[in-house]
C-alpha positions as CSV (number, residue, x, y, z in Angstrom):
1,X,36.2,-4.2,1.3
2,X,37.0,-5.3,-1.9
3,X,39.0,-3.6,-5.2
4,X,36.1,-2.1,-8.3
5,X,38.5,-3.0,-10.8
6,X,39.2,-6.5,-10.2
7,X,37.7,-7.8,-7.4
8,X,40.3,-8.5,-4.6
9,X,39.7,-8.5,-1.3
10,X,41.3,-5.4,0.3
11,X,42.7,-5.2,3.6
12,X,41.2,-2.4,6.2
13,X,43.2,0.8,5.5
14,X,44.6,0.2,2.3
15,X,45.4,3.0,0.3
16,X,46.1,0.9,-2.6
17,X,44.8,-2.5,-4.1
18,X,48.1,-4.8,-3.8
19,X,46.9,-6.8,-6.9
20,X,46.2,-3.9,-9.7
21,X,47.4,-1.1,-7.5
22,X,44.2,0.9,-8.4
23,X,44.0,3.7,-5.6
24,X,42.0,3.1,-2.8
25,X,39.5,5.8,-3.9
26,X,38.3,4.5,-7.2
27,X,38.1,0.7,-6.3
28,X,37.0,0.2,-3.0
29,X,33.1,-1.0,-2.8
30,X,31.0,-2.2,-0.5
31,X,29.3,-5.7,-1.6
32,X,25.6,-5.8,-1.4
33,X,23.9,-8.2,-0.5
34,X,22.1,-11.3,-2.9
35,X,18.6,-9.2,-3.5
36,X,17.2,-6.3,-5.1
37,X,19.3,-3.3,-4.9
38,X,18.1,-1.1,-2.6
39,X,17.7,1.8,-4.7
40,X,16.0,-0.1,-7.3
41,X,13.5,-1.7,-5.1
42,X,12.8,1.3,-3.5
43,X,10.7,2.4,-5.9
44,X,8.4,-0.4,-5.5
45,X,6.6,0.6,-2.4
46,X,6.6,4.6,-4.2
47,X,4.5,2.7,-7.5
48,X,2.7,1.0,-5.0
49,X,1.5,4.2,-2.8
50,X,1.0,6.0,-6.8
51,X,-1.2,2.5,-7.9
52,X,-3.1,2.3,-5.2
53,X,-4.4,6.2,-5.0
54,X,-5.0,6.0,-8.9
55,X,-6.9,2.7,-8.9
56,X,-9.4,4.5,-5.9
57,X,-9.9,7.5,-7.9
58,X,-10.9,5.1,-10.9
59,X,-13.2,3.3,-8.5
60,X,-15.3,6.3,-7.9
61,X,-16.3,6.8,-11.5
62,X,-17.4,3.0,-11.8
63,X,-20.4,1.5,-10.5
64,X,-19.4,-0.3,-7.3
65,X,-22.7,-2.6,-6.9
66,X,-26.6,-2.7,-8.0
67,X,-29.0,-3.4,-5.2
68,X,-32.4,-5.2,-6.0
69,X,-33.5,-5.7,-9.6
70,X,-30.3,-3.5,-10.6
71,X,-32.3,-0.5,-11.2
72,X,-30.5,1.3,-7.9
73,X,-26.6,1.0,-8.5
74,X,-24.4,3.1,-6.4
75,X,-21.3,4.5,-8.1
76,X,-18.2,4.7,-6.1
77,X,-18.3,8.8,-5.3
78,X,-22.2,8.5,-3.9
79,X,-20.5,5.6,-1.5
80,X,-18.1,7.3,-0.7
81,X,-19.7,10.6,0.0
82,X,-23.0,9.9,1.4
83,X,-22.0,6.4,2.9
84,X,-20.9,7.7,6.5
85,X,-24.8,8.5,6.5
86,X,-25.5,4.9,7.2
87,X,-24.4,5.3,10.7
88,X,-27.7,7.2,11.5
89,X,-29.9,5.1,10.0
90,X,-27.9,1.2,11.0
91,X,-27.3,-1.6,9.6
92,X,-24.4,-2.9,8.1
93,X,-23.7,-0.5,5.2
94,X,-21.5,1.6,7.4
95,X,-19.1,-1.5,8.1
96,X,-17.5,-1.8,4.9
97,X,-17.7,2.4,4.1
98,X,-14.8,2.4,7.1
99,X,-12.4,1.0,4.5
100,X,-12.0,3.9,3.1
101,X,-10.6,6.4,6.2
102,X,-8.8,3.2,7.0
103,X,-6.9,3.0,3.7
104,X,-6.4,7.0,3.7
105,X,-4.7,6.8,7.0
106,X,-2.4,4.0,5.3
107,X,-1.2,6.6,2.6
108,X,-0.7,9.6,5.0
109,X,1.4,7.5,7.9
110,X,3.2,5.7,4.3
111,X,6.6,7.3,5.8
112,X,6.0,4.7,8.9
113,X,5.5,1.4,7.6
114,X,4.9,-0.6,10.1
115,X,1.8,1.5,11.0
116,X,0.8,2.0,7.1
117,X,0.9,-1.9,7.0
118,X,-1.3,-2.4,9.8
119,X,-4.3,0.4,8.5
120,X,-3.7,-1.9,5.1
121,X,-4.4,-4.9,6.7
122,X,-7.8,-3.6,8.5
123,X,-8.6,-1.7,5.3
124,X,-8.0,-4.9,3.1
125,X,-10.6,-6.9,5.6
126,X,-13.2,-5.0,6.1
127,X,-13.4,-4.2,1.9
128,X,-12.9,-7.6,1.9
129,X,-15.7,-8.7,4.1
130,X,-18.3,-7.4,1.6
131,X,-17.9,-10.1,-0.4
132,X,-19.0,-12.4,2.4
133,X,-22.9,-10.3,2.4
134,X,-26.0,-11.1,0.7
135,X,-27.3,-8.0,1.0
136,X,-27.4,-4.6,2.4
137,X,-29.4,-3.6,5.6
138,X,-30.4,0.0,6.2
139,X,-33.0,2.1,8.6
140,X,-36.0,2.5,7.6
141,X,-37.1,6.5,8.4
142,X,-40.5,5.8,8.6
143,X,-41.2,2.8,10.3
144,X,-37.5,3.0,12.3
145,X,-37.1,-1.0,11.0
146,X,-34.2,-2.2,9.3
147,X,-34.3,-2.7,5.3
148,X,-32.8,-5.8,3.9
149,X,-32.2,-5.2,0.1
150,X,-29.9,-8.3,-1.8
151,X,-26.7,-7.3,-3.8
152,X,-27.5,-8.8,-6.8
153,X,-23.7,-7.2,-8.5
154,X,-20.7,-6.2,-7.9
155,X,-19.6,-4.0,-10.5
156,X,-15.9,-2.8,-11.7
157,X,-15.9,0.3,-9.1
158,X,-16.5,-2.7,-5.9
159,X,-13.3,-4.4,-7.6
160,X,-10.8,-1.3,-8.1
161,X,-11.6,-0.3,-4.8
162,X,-10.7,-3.7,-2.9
163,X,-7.6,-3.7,-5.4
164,X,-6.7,-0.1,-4.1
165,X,-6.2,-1.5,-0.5
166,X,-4.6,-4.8,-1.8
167,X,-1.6,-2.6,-3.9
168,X,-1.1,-0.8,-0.6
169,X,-1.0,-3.5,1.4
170,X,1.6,-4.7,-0.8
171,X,3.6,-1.6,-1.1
172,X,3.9,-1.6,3.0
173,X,5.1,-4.9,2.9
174,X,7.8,-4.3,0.0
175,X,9.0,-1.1,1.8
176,X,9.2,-3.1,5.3
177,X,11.7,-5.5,3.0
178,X,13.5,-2.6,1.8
179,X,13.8,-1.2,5.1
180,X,15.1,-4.4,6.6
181,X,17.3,-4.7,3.8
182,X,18.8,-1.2,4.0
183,X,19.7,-1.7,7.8
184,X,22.1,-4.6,7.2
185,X,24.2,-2.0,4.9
186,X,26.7,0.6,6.2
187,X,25.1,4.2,5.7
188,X,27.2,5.2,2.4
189,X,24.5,2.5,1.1
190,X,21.8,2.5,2.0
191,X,20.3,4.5,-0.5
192,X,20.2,8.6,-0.7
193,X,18.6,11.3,-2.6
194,X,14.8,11.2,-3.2
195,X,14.0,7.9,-1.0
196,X,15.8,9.3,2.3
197,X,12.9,10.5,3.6
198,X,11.6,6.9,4.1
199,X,13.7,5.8,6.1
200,X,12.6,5.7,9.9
201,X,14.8,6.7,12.6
């Protein structure tokens, strides 16, 4: 323990610092350690979670790619609502449409980071992993073949989408740091009030 007002070490049960003779109840501190305050980071992994859900919901009013000659360009909100579809015709649309339950799991279990991280992480890669395809493969209804049609773009929506998973992915790992962080302080500091409810038991 150590005195507020001028920095003395204090002995354990002092009711008194012996070199200002502040009372115990006014000087005492704890000393954190050399990082971030807790409280003060703790609000990273919040803007994180609040980044990441407004940087999806600006993806669906954006283009996400154009197929083709760029005549047939899906906006976010058709690939998100009809994209599940792809699982009854095949081919490899549906793959990267999984990103998205992935990375909605990630905010709902945010209060348990180390599962969070770990939907971020198979969110991030499969998003991810559409930049590795030339093209998009889909059943064909009426001769029950597969389609290959090349991406020729992708637009703003694709990139505000993968950055939506990225910022989570980030926000898990600063609130695993915080969490880490908090554990090597005594209760009385390890931050209270509106961030309380992150902590895991």
């Amino acid at each position: 323990m150590f005195c507020a007002n001028c920095g003395k070490t204090l002995a354990e049960g002092a009711t008194r610092c012996p070199w200002c003779g502040t009372p115990l109840t006014q000087a005492v501190k704890q000393v954190l350690p050399a990082t971030v305050q807790p409280r003060q980071m703790s609000t990273i992994p919040l803007l994180c979670l609040l980044c990441s859900i407004g940087l999806f919901l600006a993806s669906l009013t954006q283009s996400a790619f154009c197929l083709g000659d760029c005549n047939n360009q899906w906006r976010g909100v058709w690939v998100l609502l009809f994209g599940w579809g792809a699982m009854l015709l095949g081919g490899n649309a549906v793959c990267f449409w999984f990103a998205n339950p992935l990375l909605f799991v990630a905010w709902i279990t945010f209060r348990y980071p180390r599962v969070s991280l770990w939907f971020s992480i198979f969110a991030v890669t499969v998003s991810a992993a559409f930049l590795l395809f030339t093209g998009i493969t889909m059943g064909n209804l009426h001769n029950n073949e597969l389609d290959f049609t090349p991406i020729v773009h992708r637009h703003l929506g694709y990139w505000l989408w993968l950055s939506s998973m990225i910022i989570m992915l980030v926000g898990n790992g600063s609130k695993i740091i915080v969490l880490h962080n908090e554990q090597e302080l005594p209760p009385e500091m390890s931050g209270t009030g509106t961030f309380q409810w992150w902590r895991t038991r």
